[in-house]
Backbone bond lengths (Angstrom), bond angles and torsions (degrees), N, CA, C in turn:
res aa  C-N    CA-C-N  psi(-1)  N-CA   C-N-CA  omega(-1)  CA-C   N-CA-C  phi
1 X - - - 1.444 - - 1.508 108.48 -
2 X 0.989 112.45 133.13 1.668 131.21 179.19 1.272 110.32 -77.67
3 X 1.341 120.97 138.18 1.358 120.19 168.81 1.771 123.21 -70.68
4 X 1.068 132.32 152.96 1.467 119.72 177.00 1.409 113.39 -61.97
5 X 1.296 126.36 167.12 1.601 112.71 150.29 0.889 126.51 -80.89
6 X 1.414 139.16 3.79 1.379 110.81 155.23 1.615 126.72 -107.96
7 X 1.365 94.28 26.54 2.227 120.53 174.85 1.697 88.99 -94.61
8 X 1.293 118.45 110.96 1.303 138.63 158.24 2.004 97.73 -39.93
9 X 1.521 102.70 143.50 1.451 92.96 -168.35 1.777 92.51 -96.90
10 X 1.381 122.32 153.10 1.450 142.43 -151.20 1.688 95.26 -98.50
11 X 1.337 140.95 118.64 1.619 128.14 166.83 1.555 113.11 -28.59
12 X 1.065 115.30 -57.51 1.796 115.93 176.65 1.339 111.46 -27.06
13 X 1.525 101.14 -67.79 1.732 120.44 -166.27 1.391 100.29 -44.22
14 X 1.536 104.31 -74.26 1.364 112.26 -167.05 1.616 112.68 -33.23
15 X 1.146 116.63 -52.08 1.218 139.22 -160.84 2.139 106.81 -66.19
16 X 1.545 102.65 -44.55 1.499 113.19 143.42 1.622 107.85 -20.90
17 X 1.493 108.24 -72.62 1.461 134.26 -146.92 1.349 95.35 -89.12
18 X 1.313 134.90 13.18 1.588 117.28 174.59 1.743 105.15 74.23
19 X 0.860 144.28 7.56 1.576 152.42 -178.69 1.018 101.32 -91.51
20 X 1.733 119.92 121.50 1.637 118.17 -178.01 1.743 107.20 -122.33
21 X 1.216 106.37 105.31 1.490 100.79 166.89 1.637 126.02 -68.61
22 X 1.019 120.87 160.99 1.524 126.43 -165.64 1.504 85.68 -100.46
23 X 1.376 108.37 140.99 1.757 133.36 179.97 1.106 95.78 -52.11
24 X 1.545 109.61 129.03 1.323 127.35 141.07 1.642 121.94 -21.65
25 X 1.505 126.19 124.21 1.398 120.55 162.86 1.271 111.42 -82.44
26 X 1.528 98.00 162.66 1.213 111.86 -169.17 1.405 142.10 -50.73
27 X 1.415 91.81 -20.28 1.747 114.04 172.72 1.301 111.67 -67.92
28 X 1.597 103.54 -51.26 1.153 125.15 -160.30 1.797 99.60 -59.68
29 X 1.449 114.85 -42.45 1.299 139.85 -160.47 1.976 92.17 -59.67
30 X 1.411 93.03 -43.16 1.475 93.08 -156.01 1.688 109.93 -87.43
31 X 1.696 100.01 -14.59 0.887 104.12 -179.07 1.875 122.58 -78.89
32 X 1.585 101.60 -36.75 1.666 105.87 142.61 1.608 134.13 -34.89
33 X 1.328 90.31 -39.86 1.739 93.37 -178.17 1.363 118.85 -79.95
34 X 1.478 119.01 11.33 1.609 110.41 -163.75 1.581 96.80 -94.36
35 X 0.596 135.92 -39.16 2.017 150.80 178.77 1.851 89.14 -33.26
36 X 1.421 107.45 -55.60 1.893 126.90 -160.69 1.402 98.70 -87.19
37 X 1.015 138.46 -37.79 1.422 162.37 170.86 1.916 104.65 -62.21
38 X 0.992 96.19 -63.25 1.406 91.55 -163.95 1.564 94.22 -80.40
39 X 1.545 151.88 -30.78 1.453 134.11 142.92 1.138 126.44 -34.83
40 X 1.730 132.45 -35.14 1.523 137.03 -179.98 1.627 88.23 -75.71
41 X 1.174 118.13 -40.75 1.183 95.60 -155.02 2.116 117.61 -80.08
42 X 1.323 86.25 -6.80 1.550 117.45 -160.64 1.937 85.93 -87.07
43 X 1.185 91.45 -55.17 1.948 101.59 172.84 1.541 121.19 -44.51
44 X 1.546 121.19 -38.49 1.058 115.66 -146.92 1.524 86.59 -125.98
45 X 1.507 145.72 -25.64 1.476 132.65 156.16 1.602 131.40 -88.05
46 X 1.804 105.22 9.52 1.339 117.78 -165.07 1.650 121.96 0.25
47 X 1.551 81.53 59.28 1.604 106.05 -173.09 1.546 117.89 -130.02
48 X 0.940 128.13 105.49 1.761 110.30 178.20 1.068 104.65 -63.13
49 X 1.445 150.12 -62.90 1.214 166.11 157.69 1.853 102.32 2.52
50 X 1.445 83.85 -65.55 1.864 105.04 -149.17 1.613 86.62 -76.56
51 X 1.119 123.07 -30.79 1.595 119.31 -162.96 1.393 106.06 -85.09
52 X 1.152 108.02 -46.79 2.182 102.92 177.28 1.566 99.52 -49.92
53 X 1.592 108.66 -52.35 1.703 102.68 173.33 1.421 125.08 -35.45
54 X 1.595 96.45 -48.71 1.681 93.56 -165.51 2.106 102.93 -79.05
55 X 1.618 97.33 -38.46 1.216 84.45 -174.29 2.005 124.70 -51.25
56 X 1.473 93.68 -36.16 1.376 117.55 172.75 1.685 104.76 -31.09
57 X 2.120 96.64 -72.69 1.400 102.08 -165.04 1.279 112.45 -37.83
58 X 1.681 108.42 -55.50 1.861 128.77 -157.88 1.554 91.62 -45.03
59 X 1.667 119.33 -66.10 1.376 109.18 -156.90 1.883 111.63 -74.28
60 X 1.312 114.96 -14.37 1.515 99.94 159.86 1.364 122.96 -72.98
61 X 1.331 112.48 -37.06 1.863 119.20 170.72 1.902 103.57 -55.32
62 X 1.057 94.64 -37.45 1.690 92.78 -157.58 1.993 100.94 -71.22
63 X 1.955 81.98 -37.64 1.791 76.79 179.26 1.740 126.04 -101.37
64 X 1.315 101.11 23.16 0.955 123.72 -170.86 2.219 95.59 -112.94
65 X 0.855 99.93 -12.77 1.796 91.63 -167.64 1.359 87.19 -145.40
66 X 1.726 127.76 42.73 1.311 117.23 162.93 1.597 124.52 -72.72
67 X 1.438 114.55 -5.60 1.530 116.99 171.18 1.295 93.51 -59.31
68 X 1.640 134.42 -55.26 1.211 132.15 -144.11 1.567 118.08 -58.62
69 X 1.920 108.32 -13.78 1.118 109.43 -149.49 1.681 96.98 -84.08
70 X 1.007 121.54 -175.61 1.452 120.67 -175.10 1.527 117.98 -141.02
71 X 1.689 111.37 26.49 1.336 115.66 -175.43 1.496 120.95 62.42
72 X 1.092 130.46 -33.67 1.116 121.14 151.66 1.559 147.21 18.98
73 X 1.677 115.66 -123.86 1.432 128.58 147.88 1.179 93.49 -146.38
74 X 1.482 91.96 115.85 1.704 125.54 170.90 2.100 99.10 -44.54
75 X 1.420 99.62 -66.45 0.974 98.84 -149.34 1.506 109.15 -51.00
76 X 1.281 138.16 -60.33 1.505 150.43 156.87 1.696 97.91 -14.23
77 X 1.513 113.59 -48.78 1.410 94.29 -164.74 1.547 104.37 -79.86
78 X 1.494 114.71 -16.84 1.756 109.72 -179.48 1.384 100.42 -77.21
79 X 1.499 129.79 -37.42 1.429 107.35 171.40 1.192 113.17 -76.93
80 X 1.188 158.56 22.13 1.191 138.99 154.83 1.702 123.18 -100.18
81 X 1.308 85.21 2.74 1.876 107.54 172.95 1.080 98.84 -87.44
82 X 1.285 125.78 -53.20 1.265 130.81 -151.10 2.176 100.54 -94.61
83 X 1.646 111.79 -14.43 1.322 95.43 165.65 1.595 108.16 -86.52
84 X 1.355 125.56 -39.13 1.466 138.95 -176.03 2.056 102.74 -35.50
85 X 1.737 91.43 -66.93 1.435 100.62 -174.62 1.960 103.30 -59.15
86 X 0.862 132.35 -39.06 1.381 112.81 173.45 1.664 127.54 -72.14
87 X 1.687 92.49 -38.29 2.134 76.75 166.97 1.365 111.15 -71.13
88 X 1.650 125.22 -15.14 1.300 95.59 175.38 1.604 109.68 -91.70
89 X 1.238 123.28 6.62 1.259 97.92 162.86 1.233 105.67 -76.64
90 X 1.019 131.92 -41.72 1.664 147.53 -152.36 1.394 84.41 -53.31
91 X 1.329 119.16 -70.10 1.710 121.54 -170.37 1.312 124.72 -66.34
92 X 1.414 115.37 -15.00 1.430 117.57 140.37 1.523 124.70 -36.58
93 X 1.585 94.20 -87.77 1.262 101.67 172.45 1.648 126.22 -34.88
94 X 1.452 119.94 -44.99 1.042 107.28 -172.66 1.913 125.63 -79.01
95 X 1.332 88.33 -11.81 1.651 122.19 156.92 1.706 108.34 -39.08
96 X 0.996 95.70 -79.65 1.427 144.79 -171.14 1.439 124.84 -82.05
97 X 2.131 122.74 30.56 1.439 102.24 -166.92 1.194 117.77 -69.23
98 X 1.363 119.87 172.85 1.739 121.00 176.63 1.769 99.21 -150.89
99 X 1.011 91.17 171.78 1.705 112.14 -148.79 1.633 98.00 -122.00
100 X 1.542 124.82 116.63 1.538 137.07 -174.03 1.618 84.40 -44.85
101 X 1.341 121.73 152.69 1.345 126.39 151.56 2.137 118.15 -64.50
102 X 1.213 91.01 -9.99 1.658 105.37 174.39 1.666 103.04 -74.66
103 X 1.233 122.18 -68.28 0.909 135.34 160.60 1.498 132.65 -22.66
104 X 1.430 116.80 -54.94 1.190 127.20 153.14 1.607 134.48 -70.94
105 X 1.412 99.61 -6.76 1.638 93.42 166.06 1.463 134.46 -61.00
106 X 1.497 104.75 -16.07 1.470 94.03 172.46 1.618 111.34 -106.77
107 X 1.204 114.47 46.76 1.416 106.76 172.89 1.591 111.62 -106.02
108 X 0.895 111.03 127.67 1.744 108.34 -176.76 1.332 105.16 -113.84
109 X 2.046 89.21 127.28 1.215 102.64 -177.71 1.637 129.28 -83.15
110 X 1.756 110.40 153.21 1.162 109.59 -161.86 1.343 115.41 -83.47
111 X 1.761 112.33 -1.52 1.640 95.97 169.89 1.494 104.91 -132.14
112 X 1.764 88.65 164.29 1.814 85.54 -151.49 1.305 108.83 -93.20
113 X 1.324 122.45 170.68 1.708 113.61 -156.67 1.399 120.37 -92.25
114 X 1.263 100.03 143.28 1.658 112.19 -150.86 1.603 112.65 -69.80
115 X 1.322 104.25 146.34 1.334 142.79 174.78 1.277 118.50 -45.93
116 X 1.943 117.62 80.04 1.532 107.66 -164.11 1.822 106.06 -65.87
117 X 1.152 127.33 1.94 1.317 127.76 -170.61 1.750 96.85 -97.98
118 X 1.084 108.42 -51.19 1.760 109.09 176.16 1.914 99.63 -56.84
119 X 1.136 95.20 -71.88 1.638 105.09 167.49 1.839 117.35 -18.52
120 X 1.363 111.08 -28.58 1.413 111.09 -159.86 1.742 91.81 -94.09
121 X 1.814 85.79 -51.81 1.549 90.43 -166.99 1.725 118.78 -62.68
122 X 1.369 125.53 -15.81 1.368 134.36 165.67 1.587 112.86 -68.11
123 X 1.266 119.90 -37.27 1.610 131.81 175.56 1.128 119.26 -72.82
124 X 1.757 123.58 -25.88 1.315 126.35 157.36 1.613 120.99 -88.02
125 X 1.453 100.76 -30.24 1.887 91.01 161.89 1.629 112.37 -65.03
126 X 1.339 114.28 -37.65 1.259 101.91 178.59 1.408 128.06 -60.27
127 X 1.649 107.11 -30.10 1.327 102.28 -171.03 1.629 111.44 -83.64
128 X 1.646 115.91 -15.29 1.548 137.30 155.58 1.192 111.54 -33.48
129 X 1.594 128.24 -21.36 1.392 119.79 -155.74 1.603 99.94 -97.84
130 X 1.147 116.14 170.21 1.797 128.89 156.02 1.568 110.45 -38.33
131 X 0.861 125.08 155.16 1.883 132.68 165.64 1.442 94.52 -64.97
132 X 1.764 109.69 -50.60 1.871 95.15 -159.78 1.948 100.44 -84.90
133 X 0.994 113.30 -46.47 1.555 99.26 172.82 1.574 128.67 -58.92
134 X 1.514 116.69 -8.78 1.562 120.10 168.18 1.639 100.25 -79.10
135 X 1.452 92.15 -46.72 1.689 88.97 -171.86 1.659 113.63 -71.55
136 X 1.193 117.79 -18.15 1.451 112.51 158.37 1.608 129.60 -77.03
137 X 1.123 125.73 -33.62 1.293 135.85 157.29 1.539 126.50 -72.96
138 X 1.368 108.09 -17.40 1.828 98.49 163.37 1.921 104.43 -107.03
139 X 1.022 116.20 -9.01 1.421 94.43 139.00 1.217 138.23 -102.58
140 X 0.940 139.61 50.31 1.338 162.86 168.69 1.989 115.21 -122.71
141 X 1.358 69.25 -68.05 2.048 78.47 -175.16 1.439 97.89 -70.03
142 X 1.266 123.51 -55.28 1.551 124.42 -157.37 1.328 112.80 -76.07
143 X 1.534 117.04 -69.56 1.194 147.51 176.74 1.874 113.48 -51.31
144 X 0.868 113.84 -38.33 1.462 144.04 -165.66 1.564 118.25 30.02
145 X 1.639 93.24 64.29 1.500 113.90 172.39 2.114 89.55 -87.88
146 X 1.707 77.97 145.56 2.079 94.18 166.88 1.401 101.90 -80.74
147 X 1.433 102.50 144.89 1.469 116.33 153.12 1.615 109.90 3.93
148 X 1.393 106.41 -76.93 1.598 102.11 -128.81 1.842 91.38 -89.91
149 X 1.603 94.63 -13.91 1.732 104.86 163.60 1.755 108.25 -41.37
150 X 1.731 102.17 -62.16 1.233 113.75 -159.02 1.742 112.11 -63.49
151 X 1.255 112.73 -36.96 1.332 124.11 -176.77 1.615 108.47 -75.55
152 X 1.540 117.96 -25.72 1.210 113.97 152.26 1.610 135.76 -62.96
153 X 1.429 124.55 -37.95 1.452 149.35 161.36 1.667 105.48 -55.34
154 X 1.605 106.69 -63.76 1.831 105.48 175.43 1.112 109.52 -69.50
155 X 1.545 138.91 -29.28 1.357 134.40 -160.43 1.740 139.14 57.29
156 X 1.755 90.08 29.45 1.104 148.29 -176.85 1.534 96.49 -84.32
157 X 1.453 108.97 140.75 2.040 120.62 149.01 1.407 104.58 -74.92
158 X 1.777 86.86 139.66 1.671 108.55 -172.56 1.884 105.33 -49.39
159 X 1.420 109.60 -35.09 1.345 115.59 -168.87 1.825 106.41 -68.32
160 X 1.326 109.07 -34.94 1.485 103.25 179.10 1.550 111.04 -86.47
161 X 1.232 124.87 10.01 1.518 144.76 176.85 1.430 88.74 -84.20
162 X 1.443 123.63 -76.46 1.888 122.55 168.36 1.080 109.97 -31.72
163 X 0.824 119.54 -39.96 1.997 112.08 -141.00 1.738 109.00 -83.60
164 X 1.927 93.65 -48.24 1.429 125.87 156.88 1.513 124.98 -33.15
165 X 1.515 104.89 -75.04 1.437 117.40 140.51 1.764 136.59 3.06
166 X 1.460 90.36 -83.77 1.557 120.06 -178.04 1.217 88.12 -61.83
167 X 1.635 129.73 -74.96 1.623 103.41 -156.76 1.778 112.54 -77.74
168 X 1.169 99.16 -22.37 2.008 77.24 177.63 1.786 88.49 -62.54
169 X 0.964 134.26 -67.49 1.491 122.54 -155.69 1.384 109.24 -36.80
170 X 1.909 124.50 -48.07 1.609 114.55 170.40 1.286 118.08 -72.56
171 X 1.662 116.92 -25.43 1.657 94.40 169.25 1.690 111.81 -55.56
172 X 1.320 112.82 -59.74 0.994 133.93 -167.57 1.847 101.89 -31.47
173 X 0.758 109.61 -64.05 2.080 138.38 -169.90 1.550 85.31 -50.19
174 X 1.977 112.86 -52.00 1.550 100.48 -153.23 1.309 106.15 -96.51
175 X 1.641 124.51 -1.46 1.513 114.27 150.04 1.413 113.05 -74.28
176 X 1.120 135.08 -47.22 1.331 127.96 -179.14 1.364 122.66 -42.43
177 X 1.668 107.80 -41.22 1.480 111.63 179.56 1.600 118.23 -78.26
178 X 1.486 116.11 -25.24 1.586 137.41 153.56 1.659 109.77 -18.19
179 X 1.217 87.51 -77.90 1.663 129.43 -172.31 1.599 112.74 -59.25
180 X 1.309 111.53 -34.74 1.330 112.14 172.47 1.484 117.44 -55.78
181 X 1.888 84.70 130.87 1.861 92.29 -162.55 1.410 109.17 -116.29
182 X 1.881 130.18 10.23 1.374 141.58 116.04 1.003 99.65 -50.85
183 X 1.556 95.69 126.72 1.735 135.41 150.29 1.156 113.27 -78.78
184 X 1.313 152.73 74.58 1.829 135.43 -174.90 1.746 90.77 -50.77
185 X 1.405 105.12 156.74 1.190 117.70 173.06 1.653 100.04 -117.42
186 X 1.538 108.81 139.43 1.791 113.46 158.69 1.466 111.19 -40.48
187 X 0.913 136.76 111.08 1.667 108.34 145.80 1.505 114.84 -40.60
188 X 1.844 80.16 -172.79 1.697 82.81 -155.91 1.624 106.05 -132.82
């Protein structure tokens, strides 16, 4: 049975009929696979959330590293993108556990909450300092790049990375002690 003319003809049919379409491109290829793709992926993060993610990643990896492919079967090679990228999240994560913020609500913390007046007076010593000795001491203390990190980033010698260092840390110490607004008293 013939299709009508105005029933779009089906690849199968044609193919009945001696009619050869030219291969699918590669987009096109990958773009078939998302229906099969987005179930593996639905399978293996029993997550709606986590699975649009992963499906997401697979098809940027896949169209992002299409030299890599080798003509082959596409499809085998999109699932194996798409299993690769989940054990390594998996091994991330397990790297790396973390705790629901639900979960952690009943943990009470052991130090008590900070001093917006101390808080102020550290933000104005800081801003007291040099441009290049703030910027050497909050990457270090804050940031917690090494030395020879920092002298790489400033383009600075490792030795003026120390030196930098050392004196914001005593300015730093001798505004704080300035500023101190306890009096200790002698005993008596």
């Amino acid at each position: 049975m013939s299709p009508s003319p105005d029933q779009p003809q089906k690849p199968e049919d044609s193919r009945r009929e001696g009619i050869a379409f030219p291969p699918l491109s590669f987009d096109a290829q990958i773009l078939a696979l998302l229906p099969q793709l987005r179930r593996y992926s639905r399978s293996l993060t029993r997550s709606d959330a986590e699975s649009e993610d992963l499906l997401q990643d697979c098809v940027e990896k896949a169209l992002v590293n299409r030299a890599q492919w080798r003509g082959a079967n596409i499809r085998a090679w999109a699932y194996r993108i798409m299993t690769n990228l989940h054990l390594n999240a998996r091994r991330a994560i397990a790297r790396r556990p973390s705790v629901g913020i639900e979960a952690a609500e009943g943990i009470a913390s052991n130090t008590p909450p900070a001093d917006p007046l101390e808080r102020n007076r550290l933000v104005r010593a800081l801003e007291d300092l040099p441009n290049d000795a703030r910027a050497v001491l909050m990457l270090v203390t804050v940031e917690g790049h090494s030395y020879q990190e920092v002298a790489d980033i400033m383009d600075i010698p490792l030795g003026t990375v120390m030196s930098r260092l050392s004196r914001a840390r005593q300015m730093l110490r001798q505004k704080l002690q300035e500023e101190n607004v306890i009096q200790l008293r002698s005993p008596r």
